[in-house]
Residue frames relative to the residue before (quaternion, step in Angstrom):
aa qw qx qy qz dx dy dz
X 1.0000 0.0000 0.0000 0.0000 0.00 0.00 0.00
X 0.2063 0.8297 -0.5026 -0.1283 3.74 -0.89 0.64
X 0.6474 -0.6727 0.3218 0.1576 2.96 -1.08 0.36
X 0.7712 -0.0046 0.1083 0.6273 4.22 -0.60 0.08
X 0.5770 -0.5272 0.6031 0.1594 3.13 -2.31 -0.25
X 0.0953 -0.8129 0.5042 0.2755 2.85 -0.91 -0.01
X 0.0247 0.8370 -0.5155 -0.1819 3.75 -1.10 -0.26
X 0.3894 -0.8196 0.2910 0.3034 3.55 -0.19 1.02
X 0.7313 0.5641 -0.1635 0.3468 3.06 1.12 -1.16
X 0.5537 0.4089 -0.3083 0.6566 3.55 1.91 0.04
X 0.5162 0.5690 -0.4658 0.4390 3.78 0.93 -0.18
X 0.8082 0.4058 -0.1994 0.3773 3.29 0.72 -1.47
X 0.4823 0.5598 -0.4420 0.5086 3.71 1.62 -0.62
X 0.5747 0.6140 -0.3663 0.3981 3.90 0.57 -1.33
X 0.8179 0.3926 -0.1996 0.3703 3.58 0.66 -1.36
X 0.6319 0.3963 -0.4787 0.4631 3.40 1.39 -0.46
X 0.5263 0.5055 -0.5599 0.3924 4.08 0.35 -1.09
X 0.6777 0.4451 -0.4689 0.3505 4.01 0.06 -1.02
X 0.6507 0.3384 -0.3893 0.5573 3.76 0.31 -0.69
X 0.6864 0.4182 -0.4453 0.3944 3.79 -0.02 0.07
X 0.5959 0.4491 -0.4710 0.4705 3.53 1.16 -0.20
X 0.6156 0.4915 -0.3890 0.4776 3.49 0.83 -1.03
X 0.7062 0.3556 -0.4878 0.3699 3.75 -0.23 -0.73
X 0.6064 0.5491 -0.4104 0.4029 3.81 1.18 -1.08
X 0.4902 0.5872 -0.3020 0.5689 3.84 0.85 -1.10
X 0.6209 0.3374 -0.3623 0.6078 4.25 -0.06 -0.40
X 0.8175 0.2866 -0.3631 0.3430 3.56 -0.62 -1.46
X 0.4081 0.6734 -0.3934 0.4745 3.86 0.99 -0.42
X 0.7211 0.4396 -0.2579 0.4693 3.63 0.87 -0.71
X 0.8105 0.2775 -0.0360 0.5145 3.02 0.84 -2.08
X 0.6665 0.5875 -0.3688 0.2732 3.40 0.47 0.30
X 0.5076 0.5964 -0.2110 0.5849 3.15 1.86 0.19
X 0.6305 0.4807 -0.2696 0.5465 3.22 1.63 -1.14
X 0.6586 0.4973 -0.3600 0.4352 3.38 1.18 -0.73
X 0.5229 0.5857 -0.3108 0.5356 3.62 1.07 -0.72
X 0.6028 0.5260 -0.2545 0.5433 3.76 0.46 -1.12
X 0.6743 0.4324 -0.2440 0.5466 4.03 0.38 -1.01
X 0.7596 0.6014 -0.0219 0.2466 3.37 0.39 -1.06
X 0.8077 0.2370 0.1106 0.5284 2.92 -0.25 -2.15
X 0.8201 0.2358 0.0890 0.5137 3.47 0.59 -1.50
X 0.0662 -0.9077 0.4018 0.1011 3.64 1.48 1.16
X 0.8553 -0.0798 -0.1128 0.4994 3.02 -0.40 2.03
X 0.4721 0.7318 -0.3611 0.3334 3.92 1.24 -0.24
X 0.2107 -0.8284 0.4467 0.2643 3.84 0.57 0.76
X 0.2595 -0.7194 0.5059 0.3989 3.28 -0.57 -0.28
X 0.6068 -0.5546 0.2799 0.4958 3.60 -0.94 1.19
X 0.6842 -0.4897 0.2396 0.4845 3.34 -2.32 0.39
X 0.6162 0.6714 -0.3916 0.1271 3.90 0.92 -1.23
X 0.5134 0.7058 -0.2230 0.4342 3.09 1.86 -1.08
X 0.7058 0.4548 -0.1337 0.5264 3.15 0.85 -1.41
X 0.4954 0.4807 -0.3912 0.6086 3.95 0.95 -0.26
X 0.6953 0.4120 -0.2849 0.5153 3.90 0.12 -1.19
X 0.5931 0.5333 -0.4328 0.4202 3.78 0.43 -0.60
X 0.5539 0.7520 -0.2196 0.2817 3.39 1.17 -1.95
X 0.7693 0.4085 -0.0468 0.4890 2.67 0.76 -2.42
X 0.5657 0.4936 -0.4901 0.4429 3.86 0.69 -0.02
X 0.5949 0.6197 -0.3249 0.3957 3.46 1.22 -1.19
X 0.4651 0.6714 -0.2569 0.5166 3.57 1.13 -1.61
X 0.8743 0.2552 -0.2110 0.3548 3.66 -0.42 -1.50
X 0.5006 0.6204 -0.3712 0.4762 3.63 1.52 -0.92
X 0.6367 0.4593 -0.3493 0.5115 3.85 0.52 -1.25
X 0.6866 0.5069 -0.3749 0.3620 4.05 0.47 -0.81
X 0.7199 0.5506 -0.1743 0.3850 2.74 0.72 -1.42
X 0.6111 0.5495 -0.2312 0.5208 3.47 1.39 -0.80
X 0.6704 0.5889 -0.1439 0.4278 3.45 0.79 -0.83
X 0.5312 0.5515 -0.1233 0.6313 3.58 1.61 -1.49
X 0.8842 0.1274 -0.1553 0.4217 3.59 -0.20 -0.99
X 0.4810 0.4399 -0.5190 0.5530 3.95 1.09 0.09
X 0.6091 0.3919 -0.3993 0.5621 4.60 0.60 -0.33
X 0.6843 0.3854 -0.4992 0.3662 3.31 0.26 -0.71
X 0.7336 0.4538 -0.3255 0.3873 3.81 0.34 -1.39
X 0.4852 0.5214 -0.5453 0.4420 3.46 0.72 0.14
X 0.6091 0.6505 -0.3450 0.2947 3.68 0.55 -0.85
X 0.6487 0.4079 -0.1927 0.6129 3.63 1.38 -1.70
X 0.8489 0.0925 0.0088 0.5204 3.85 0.20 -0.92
X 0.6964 -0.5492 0.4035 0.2248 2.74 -2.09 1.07
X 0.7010 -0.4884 0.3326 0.3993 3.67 -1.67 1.47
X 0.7134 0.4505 -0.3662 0.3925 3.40 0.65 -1.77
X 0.7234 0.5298 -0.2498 0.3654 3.49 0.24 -0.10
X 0.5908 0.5153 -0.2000 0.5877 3.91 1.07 -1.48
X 0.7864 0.0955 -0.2838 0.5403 4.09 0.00 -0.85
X 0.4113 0.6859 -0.4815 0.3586 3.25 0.00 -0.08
X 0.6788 0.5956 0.0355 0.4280 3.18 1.05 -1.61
X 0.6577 0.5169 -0.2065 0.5076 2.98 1.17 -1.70
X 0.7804 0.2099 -0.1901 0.5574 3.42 0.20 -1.61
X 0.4671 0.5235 -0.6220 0.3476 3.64 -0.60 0.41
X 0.6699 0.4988 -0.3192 0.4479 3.47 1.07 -1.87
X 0.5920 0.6320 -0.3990 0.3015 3.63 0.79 -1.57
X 0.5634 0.6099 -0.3435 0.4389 3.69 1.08 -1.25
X 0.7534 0.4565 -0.2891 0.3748 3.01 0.26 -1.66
X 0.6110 0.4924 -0.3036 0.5404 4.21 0.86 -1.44
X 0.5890 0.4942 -0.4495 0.4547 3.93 0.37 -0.38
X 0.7175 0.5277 -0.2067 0.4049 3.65 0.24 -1.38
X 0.6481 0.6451 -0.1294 0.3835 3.33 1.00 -1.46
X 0.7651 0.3818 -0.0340 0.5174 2.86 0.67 -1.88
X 0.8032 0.4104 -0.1926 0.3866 3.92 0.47 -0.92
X 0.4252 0.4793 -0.4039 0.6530 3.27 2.07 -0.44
X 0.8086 0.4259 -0.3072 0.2655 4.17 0.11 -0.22
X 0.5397 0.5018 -0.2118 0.6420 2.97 2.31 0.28
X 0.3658 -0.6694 0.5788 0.2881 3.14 0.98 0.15
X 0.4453 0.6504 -0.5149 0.3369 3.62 0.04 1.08
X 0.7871 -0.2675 -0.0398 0.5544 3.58 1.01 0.27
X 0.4554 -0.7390 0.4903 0.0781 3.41 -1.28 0.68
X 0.0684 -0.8902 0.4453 0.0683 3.28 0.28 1.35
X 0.5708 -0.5664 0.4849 0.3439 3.65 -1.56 1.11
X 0.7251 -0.4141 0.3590 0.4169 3.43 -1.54 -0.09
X 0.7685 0.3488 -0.3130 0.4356 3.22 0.67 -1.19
X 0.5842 0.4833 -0.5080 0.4087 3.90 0.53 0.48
X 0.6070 0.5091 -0.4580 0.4033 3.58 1.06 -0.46
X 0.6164 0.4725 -0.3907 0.4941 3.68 1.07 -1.43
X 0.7299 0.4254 -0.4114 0.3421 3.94 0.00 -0.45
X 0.5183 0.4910 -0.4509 0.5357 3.65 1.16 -0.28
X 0.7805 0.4358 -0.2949 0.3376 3.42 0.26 -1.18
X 0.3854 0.6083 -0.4224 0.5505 3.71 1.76 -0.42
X 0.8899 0.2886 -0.2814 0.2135 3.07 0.02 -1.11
X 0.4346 0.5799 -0.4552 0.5173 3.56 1.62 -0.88
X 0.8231 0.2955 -0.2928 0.3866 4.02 -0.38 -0.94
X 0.4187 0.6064 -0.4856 0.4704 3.86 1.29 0.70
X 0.6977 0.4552 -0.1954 0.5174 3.25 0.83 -1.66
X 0.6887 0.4972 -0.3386 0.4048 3.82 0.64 -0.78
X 0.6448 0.3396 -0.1868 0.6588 4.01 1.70 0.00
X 0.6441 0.4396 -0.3648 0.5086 2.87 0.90 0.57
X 0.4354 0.5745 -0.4189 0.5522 3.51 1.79 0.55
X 0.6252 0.6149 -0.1623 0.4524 3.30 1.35 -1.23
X 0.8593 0.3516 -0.0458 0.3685 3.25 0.24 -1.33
X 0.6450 0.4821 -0.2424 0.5411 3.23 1.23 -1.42
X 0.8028 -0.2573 0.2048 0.4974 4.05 -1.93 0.25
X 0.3887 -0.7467 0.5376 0.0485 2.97 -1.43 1.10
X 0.4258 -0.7837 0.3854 0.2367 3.81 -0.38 1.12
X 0.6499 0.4534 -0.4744 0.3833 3.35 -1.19 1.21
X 0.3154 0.7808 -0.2954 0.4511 3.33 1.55 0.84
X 0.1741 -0.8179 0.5330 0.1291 3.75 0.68 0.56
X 0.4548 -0.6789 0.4725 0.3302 3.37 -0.81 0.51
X 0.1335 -0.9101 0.3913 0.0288 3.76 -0.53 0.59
X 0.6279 -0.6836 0.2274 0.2945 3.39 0.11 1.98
X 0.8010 0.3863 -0.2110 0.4057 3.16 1.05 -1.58
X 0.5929 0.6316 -0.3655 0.3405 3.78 1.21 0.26
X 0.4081 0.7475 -0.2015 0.4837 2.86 2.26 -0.68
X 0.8233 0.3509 0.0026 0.4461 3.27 0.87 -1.56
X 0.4475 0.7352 -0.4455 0.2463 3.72 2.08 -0.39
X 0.6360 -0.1955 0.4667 0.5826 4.07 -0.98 -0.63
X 0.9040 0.3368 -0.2143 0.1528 3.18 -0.60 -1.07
X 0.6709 0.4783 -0.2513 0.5079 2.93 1.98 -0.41
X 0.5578 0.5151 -0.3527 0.5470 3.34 1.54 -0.27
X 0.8367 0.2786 -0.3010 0.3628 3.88 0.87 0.02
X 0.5046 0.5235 -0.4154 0.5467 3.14 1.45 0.79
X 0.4688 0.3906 -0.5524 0.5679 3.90 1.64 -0.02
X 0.6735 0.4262 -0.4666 0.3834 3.98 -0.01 -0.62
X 0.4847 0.4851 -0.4989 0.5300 4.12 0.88 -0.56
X 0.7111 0.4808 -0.4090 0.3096 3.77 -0.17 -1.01
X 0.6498 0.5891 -0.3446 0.3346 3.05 1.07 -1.64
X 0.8119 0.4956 -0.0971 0.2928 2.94 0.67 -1.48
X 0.4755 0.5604 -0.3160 0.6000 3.37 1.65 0.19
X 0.7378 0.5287 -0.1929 0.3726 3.09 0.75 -0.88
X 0.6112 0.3185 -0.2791 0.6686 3.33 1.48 -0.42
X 0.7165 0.3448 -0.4698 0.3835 3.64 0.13 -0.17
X 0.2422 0.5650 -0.4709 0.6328 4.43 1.74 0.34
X 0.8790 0.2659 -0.2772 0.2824 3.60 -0.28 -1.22
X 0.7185 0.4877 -0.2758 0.4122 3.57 1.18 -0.54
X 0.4419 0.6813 -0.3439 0.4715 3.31 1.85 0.05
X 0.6616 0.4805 -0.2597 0.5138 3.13 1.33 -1.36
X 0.7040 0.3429 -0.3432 0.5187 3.89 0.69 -0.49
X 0.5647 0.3865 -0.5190 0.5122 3.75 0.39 0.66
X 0.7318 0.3595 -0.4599 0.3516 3.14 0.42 -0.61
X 0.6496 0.5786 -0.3546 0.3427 3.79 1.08 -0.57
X 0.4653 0.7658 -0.2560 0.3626 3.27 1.93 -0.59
X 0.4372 0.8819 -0.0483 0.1697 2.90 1.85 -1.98
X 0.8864 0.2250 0.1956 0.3542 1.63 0.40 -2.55
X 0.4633 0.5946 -0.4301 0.4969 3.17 1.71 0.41
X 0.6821 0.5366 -0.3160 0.3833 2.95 0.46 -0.86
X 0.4818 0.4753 -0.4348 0.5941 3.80 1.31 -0.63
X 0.7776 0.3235 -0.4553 0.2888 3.21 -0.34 -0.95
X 0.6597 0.5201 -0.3921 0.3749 3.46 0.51 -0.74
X 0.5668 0.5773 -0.3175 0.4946 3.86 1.27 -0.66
X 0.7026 0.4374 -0.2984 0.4755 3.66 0.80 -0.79
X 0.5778 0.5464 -0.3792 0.4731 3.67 1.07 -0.40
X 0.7198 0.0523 -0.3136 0.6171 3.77 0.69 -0.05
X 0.5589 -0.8120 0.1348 0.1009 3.05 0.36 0.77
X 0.1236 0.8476 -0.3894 0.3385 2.77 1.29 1.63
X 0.1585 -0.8641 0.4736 -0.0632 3.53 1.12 1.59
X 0.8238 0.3984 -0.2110 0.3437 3.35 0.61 -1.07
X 0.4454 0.5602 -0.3836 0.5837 3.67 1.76 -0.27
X 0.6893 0.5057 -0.3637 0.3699 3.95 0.26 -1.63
X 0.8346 0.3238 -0.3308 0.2986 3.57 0.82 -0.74
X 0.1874 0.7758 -0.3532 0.4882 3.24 1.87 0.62
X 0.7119 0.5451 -0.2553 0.3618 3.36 0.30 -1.87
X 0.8059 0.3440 -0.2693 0.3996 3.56 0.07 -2.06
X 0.6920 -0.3851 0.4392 0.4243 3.04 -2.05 0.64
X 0.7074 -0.2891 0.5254 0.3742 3.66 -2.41 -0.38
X 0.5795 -0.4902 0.5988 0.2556 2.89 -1.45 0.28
X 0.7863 0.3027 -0.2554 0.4741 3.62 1.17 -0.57
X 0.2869 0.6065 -0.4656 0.5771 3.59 1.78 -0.05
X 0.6664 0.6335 -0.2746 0.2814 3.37 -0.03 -1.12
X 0.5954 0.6040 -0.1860 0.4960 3.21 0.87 -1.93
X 0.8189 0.4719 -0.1695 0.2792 2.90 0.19 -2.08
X 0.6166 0.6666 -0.2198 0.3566 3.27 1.46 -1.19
X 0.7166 0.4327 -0.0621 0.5435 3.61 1.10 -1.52
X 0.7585 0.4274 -0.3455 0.3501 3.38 0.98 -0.68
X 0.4315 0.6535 -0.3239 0.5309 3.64 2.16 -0.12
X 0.6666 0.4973 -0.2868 0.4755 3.38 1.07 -0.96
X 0.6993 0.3277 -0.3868 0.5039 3.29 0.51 -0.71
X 0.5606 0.5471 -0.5120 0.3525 3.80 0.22 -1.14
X 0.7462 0.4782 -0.2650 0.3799 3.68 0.04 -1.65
X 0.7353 0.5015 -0.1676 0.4240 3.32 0.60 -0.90
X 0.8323 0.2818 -0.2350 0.4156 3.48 1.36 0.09
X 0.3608 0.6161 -0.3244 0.6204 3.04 1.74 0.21
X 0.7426 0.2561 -0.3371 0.5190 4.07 0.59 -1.19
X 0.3422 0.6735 -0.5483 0.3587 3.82 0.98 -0.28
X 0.7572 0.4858 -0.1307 0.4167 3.55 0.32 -1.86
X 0.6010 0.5256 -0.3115 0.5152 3.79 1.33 -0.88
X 0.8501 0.3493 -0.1434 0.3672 3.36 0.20 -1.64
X 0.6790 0.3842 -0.3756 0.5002 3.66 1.56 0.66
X 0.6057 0.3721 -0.4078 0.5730 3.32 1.48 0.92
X 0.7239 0.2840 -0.4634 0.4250 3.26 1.01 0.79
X 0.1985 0.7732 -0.4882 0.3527 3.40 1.31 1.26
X 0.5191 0.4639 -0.1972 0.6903 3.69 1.34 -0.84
X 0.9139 0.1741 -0.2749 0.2428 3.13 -0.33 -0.13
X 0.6013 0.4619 -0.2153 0.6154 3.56 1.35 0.17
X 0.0511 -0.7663 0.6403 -0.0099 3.78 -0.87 0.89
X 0.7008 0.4786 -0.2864 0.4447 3.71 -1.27 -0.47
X 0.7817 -0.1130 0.2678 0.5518 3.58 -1.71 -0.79
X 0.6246 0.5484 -0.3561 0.4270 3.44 0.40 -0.70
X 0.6269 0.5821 -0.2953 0.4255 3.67 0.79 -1.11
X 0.7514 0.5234 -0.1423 0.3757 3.44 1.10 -1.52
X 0.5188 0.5410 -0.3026 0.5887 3.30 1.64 -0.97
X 0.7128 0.3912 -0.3638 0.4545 4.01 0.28 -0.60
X 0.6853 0.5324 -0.2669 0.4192 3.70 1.14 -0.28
X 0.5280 0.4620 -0.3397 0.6264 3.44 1.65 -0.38
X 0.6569 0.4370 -0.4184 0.4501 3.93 0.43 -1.27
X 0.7522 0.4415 -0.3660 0.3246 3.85 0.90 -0.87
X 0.2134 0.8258 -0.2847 0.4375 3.39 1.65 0.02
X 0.9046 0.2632 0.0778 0.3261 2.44 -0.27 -2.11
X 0.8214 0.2243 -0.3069 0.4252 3.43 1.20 -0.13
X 0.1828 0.5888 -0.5547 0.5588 3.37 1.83 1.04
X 0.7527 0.4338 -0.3613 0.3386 3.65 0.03 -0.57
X 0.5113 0.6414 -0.2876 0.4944 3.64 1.66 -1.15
X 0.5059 0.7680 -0.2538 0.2995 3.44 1.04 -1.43
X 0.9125 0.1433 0.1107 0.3668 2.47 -0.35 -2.28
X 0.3832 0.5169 -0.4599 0.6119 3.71 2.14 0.25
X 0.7987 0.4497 -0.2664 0.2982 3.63 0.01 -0.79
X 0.7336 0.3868 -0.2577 0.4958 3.17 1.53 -0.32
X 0.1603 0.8416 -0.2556 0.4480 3.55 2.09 0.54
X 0.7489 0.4782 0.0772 0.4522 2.10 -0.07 -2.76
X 0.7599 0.5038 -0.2153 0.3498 3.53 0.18 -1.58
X 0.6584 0.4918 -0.2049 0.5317 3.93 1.44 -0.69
X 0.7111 0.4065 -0.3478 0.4562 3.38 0.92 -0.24
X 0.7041 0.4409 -0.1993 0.5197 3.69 1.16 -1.07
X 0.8180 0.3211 -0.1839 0.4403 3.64 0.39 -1.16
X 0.3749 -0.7114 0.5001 0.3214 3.55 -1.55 0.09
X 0.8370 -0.4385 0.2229 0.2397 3.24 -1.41 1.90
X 0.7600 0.4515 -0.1395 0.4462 2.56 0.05 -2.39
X 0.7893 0.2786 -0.2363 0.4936 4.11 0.27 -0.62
X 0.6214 0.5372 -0.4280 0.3768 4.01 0.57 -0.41
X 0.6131 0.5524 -0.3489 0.4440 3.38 1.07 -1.53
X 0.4915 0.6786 -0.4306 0.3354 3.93 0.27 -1.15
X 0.7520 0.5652 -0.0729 0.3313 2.34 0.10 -2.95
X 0.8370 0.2066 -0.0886 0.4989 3.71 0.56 -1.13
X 0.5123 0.4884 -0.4988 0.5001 3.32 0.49 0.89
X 0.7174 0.3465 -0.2791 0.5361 3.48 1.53 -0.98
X 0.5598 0.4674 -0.4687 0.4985 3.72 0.67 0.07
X 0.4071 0.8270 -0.2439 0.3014 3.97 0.74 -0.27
X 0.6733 0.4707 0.0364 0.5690 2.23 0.42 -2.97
X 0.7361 0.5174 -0.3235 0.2931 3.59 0.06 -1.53
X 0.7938 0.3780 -0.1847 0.4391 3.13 0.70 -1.80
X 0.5441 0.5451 -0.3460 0.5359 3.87 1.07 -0.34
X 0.7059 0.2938 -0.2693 0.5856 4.03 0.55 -0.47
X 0.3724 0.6575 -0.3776 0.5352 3.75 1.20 0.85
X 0.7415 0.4677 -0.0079 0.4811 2.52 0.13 -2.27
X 0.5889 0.6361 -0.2602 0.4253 3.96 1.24 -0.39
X 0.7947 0.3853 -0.0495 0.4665 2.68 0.98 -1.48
X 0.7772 0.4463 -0.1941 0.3989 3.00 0.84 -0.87
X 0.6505 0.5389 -0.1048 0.5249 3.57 1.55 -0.78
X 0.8399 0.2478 -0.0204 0.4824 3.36 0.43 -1.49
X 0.1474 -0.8486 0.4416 0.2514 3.73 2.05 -0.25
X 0.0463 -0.7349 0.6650 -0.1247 3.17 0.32 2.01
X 0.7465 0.4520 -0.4136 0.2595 3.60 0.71 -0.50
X 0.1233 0.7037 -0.6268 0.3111 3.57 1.32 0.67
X 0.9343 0.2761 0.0309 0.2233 2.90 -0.09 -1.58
X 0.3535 0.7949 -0.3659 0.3307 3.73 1.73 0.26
X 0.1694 -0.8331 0.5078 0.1391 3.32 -0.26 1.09
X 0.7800 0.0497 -0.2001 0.5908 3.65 0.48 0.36
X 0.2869 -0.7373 0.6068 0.0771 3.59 -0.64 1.28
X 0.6697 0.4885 -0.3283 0.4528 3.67 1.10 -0.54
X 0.5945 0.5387 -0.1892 0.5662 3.43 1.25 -0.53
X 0.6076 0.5924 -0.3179 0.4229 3.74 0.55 -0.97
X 0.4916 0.7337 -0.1326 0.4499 2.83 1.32 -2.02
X 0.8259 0.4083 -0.0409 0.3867 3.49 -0.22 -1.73
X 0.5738 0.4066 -0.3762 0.6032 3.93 1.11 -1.07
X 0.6664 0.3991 -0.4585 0.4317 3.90 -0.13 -0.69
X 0.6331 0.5308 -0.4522 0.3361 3.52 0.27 -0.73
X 0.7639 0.3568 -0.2028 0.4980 3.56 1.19 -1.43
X 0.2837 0.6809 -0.4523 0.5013 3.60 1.41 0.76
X 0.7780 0.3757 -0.1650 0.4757 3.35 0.62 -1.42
X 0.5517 0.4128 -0.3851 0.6140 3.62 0.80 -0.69
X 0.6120 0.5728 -0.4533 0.3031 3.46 -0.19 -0.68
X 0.7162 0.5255 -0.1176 0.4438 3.31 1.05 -1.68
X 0.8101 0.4118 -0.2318 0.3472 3.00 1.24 -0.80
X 0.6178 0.5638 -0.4076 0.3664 3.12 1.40 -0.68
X 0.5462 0.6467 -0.4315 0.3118 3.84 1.69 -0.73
X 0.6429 0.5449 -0.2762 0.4620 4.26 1.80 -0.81
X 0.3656 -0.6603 0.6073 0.2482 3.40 -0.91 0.89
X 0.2627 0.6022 -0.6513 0.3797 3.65 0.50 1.45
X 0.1469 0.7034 -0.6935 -0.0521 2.93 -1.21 0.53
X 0.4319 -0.7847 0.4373 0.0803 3.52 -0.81 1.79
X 0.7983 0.3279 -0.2763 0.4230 3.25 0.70 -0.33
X 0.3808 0.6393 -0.4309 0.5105 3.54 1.68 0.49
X 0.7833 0.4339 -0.0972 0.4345 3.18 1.15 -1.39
X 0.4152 0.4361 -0.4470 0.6616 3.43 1.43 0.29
X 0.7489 0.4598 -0.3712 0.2999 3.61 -0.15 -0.96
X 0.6879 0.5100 -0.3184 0.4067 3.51 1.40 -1.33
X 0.3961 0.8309 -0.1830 0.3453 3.91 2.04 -0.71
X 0.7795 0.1120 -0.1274 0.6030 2.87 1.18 -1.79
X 0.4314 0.7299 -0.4559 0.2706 3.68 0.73 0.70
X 0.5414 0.3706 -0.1543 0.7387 2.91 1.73 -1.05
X 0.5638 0.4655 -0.4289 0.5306 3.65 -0.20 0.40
X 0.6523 0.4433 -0.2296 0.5703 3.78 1.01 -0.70
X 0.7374 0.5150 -0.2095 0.3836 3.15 0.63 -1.04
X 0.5621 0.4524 -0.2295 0.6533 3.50 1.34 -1.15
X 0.7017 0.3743 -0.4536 0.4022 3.85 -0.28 -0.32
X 0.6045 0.6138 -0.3180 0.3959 3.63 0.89 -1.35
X 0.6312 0.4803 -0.1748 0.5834 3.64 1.44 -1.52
């Protein structure tokens, strides 16, 4: 049995306009604030303005949301987000370097550009379009135990997140009588932490991209069950990415979960939707992801091998002590 059509070349148009609504949907926010800093030192602008700003924000988030689900519909996952966030890089840079909203260093331009000319060979290289989806790949071993791997990430992401919120009651309630030295006992690691939010986000955007390309293709009880799972991990999402901005640092989460994403979402491709039927260079495929990841990384002020080095310093230091 298969399913729908496909067409790359509207899959991939679908995926850039969506990252242009989203980046447009952000600057709607911050570009006033920047104006507001700036232009109009500290002068808000009145509430109606700010409502009208909202509502651009409002339609940018739809509009972003609609055409990243739709392109998932014409073309394959490993191919549509990919696509998306590479472009998003590229509309961020573009657009805020032409507002005079921030000046980016070299290495953030070369990693956008790494990444825009990753995603642009990765039309080339990566599954090729005219591939009907096919019922019985849906249903093979491998795709039925990589939906239980998600699952199961996905609830151990979510129950991380409710210990860790647990935690933090309990600190707070310890610091009120003032039991400072138990409360900082309680909360999770700093790398628990990492680990915890960056599962949440990874899982949760990769099935985002699944469970609106199997909206088309599933009706009945079956329809409703993909609308609760899509529910439910829109909600993981946008809690985990909340959560993740107030507790963790930027510069190393964003990376982290863009590469846990990419990985698990060009998985989820292969392994689910058998994009690799159809991959026309496996040595190449191979290679764009690789400059996906560099790409990503060179745009985070992580540096991994500082942080291995600072690791085993303290690791010296504690044994020596």
């Amino acid at each position: 049995m298969e399913w729908g059509h496909t067409s790359l070349t509207l899959a991939v148009s679908l995926s850039l306009f969506g990252s242009l609504c989203y980046v447009l949907s952000l600057l709607s926010i911050a570009f006033p604030a920047h104006l507001v800093r700036t232009a109009r030192n500290g002068d808000a602008f009145s509430a109606s303005t700010q409502g009208c700003f909202l509502a651009l924000y409002a339609i940018g988030q739809i509009g972003a949301g609609g055409s990243s689900t739709a392109a998932s519909w014409y073309g394959p996952v490993s191919i549509t987000l990919p696509v998306y966030m590479g472009s998003m890089q590229l509309w961020t840079l573009l657009l805020m370097s032409a507002l005079g909203m921030q000046s980016y260093t070299k290495s953030q331009q070369v990693g956008t550009l790494v990444l825009a000319t990753a995603t642009t060979l990765l039309v080339d290289a990566g599954p090729a379009a005219g591939g009907a989806v096919v019922a019985e790949q849906l249903a093979s071993p491998a795709a039925l135990l990589w939906v239980l791997f998600m699952g199961v990430a996905w609830a151990a992401a979510v129950a991380g997140m409710a210990v860790d919120h647990e935690r933090g009651q309990i600190r707070a309630r310890l610091d009120k009588v003032g039991g400072g030295a138990y409360a900082t006992r309680v909360q999770l690691g700093e790398g628990t932490l990492l680990a915890v939010y960056v599962a949440a986000q990874a899982t949760s955007t990769s099935s985002l991209t699944t469970l609106g390309k199997l909206l088309v293709l599933v009706d009945g009880a079956s329809l409703g069950l993909v609308l609760a799972l899509l529910a439910l991990t829109t909600c993981t999402n946008l809690a985990s990415s909340i959560v993740a901005a107030v507790k963790l640092d930027q510069a190393t989460f964003i990376p982290m979960a863009s590469c846990g994403s990419l990985v698990l979402n060009q998985a989820t491709g292969l392994l689910l939707w058998g994009d690799g039927r159809t991959v026309r260079s496996w040595l190449s495929y191979a290679g764009v992801h690789v400059l996906i990841l560099l790409g990503t990384y060179e745009l985070s002020s992580a540096d991994l091998c500082e942080h291995i080095r600072q690791r085993r310093s303290r690791a010296a230091e504690t044994s020596l002590s």
